[in-house]
C-alpha positions in Angstrom: 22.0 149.0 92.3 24.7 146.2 92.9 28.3 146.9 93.8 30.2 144.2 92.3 33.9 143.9 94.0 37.5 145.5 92.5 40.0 142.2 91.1 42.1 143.3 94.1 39.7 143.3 96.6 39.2 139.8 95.9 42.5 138.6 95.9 43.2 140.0 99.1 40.0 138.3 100.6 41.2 135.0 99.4 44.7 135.2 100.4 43.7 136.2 104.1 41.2 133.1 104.0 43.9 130.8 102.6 46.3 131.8 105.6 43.6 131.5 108.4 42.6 128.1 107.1 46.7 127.0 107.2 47.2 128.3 110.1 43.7 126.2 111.6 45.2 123.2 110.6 48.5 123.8 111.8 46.9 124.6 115.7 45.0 121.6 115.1 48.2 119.3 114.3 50.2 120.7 117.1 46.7 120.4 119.8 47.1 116.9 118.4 50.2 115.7 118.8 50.8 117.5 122.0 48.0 115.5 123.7 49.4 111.7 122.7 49.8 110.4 126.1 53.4 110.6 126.9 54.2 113.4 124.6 56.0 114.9 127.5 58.5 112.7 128.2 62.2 113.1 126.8 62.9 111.9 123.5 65.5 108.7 123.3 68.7 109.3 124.0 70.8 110.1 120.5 73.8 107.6 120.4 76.8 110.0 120.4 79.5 109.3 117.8 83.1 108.1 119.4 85.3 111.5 120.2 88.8 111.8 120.0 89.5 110.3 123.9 88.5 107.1 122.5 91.6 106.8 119.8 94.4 103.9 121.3 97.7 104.4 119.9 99.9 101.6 120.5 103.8 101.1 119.7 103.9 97.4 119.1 108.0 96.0 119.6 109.2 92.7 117.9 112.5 91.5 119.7 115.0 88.9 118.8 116.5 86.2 121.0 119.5 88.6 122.0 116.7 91.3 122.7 117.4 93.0 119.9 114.8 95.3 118.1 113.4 93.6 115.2 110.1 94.9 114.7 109.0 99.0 115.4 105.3 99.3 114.4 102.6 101.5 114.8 99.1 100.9 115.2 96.4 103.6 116.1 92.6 102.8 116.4 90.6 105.9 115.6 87.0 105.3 116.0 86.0 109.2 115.8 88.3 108.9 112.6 87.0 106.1 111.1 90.5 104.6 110.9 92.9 101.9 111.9 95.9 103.2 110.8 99.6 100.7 110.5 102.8 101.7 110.2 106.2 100.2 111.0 109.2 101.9 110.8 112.7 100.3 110.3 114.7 99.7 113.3 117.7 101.4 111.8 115.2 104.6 111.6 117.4 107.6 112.9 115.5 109.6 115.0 116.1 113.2 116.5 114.5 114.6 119.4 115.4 116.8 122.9 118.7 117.1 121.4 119.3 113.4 120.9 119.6 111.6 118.1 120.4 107.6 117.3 118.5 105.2 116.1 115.7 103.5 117.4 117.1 100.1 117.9 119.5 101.9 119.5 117.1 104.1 121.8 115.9 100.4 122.8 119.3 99.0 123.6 119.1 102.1 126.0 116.6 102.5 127.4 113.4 99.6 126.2 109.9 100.4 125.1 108.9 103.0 127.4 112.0 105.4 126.4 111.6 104.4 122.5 107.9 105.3 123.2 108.9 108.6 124.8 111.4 109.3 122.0 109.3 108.9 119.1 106.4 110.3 120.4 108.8 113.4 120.9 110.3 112.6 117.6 107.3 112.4 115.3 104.7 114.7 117.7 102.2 112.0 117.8 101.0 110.4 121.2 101.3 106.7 122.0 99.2 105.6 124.8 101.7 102.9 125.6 104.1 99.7 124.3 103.8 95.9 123.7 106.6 94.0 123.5 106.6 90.4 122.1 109.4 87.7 120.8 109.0 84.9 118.4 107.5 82.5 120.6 104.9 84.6 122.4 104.2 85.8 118.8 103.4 82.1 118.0 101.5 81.7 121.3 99.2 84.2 120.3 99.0 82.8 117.0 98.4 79.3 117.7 95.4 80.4 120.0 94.0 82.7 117.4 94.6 81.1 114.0 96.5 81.0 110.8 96.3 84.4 109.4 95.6 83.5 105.6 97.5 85.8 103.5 98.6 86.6 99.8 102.1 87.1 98.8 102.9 88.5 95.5 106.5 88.3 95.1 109.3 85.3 96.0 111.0 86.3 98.8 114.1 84.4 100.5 116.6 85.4 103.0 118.0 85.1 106.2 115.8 85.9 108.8 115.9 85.0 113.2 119.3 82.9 112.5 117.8 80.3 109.3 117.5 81.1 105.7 113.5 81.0 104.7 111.8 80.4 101.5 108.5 82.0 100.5 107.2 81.5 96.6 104.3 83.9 95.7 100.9 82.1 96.3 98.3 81.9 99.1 99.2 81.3 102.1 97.7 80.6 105.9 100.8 81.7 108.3 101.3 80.4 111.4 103.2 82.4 114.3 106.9 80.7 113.2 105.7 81.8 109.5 104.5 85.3 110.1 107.5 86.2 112.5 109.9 85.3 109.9 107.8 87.8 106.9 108.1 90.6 110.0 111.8 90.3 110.1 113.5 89.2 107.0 115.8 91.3 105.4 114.7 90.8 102.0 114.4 92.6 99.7 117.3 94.9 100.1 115.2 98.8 100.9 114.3 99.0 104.3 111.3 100.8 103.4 110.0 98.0 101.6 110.7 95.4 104.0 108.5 98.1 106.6 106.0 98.0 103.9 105.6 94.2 103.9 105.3 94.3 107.6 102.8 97.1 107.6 100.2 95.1 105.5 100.6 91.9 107.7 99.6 93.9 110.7 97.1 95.5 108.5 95.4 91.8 107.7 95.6 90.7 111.1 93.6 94.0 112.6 91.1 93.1 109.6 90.9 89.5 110.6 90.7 90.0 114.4 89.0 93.5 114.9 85.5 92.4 114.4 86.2 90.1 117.7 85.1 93.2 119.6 81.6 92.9 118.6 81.4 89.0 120.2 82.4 87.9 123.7 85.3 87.0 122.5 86.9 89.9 122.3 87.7 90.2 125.7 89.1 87.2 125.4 91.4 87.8 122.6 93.2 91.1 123.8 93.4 88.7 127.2 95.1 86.5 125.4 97.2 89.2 123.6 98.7 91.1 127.0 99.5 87.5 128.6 101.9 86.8 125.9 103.7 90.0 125.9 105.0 92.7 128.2 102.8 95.7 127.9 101.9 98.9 130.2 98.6 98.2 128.7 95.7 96.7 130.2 92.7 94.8 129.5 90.7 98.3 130.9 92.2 100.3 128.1 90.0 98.1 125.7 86.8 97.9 128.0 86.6 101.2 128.0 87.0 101.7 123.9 85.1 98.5 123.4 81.5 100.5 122.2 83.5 103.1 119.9 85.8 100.0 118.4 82.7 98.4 117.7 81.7 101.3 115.3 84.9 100.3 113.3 84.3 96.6 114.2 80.4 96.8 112.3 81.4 98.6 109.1 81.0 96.4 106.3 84.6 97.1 104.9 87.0 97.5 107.5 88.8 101.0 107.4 92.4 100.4 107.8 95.1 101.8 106.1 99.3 100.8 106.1 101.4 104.5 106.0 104.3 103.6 103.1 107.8 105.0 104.0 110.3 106.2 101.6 114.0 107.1 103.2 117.5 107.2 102.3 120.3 104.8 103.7 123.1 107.1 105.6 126.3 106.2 107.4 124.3 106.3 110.6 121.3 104.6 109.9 117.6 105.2 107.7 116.6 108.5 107.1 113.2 109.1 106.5 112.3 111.7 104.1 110.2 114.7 104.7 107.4 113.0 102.8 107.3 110.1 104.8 107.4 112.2 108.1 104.3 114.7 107.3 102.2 111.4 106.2 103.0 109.5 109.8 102.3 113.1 111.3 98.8 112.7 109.6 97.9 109.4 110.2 98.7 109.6 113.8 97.6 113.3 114.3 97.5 114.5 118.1 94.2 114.9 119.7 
């Protein structure tokens, strides 16, 4: 007489044949692949993304022909950020740290760029790696070696500015070093925050126009150029050694950088920045 099978008995018999037969093919993959020639050696090394050491954060000084402080910028290159960040603060900026307080120009008059540098750094909590300090004509040394910096201006602006009155209709413009240095200084329009503004986004399209320079030979050449016509604590090593993680800025198809705007009140003593302004320089130059 014939047995014929229960529905589960079946279904149990097939799904125990389904799994060998997986389980076959996946020991004969594995047998495969495991016996290329070479399958033993270690696989390429990954390419690690930039860290935090790599950031350079440097406090960039114009001066006048008296040595006065004209210019107080910021600029940070943060590669594990993905961010050149700009700022520049008014000279007349009151600052307050280690029980001290003037203003910077002031804290230059004092004691130069290494005690400003110490100062705001203490000031605002951020680091800076270290100070460049440049005057009009080194500015226009640098700027004659390098290039007009072509540039749109979207308002007339006119003033006195490095000891001459200056002119600028809006248009398109392609500024030379005398050109640029007076935009960075003149005290037009009448809020300081403005004027910091202005000179944030020139700095801003000269990193754009000059930071992909890293990824040719002449990069070297240009920060060489750059520290000869300025005095600096910085050296030509501090950008060999960030060279590969600036080139991961460098290569990106829209170059990330990005001006901090200040807002402030004018005291008897000098430009107060407001708590809104602080807590955005605080994040754009955070501490490692």
């Amino acid at each position: 007489m014939k047995h014929s099978e229960s529905r589960p008995a079946v279904f149990f018999r097939t799904f125990a044949v389904s799994i060998a037969a997986a389980a076959a093919v996946f020991l004969l993959g594995w047998w495969i692949i495991s016996s290329r020639p070479g399958s033993d050696a270690p696989p390429n090394e990954t390419r690690l993304l930039p860290d935090a050491s790599s950031r350079l954060t440097v406090l960039a000084l114009g001066v006048g022909e008296s040595e006065e402080l004209t210019v107080c910028a910021l600029v940070s290159f943060q590669p594990d950020l993905i961010a050149v960040q700009t700022a520049v603060l008014p000279p007349e900026t009151v600052w307050s740290a280690g029980g001290e307080q003037n203003t910077l120009a002031a804290a230059y008059r004092q004691g130069g760029a290494d005690y400003l540098r110490r100062q705001l750094s203490a000031w605002l909590g951020v680091p800076i790696d270290g100070a460049l300090v440049q005057n009009r004509r080194q500015l226009s040394a640098v700027m004659e070696a390098c290039g007009p910096l072509p540039f749109t201006l979207t308002a007339a602006l006119s003033g006195e500015t490095s000891g001459h009155r200056v002119s600028f209709p809006p248009g398109e413009y392609r500024l030379d070093g005398a050109a640029l240095s007076d935009l960075l200084t003149l005290q037009a329009p009448a809020d300081p925050a403005r004027r910091s503004d202005r000179a944030a986004e020139l700095l801003g399209s000269l990193i754009r126009q000059h930071l992909p320079a890293v990824l040719t030979e002449s990069g070297e050449a240009l920060v060489g150029t750059l520290l000869s016509h300025s005095q600096s604590d910085l050296s030509l090593l501090d950008y060999l050694e960030r060279r590969t993680a600036l080139c991961s800025l460098a290569g990106r198809p829209e170059l990330p950088v990005y001006c901090v705007y200040l807002d402030g009140t004018v005291g008897q003593d000098g430009y107060y920045l407001s708590e809104v302004s602080l807590t955005c320089l605080r994040a754009a130059f955070p501490a490692v």
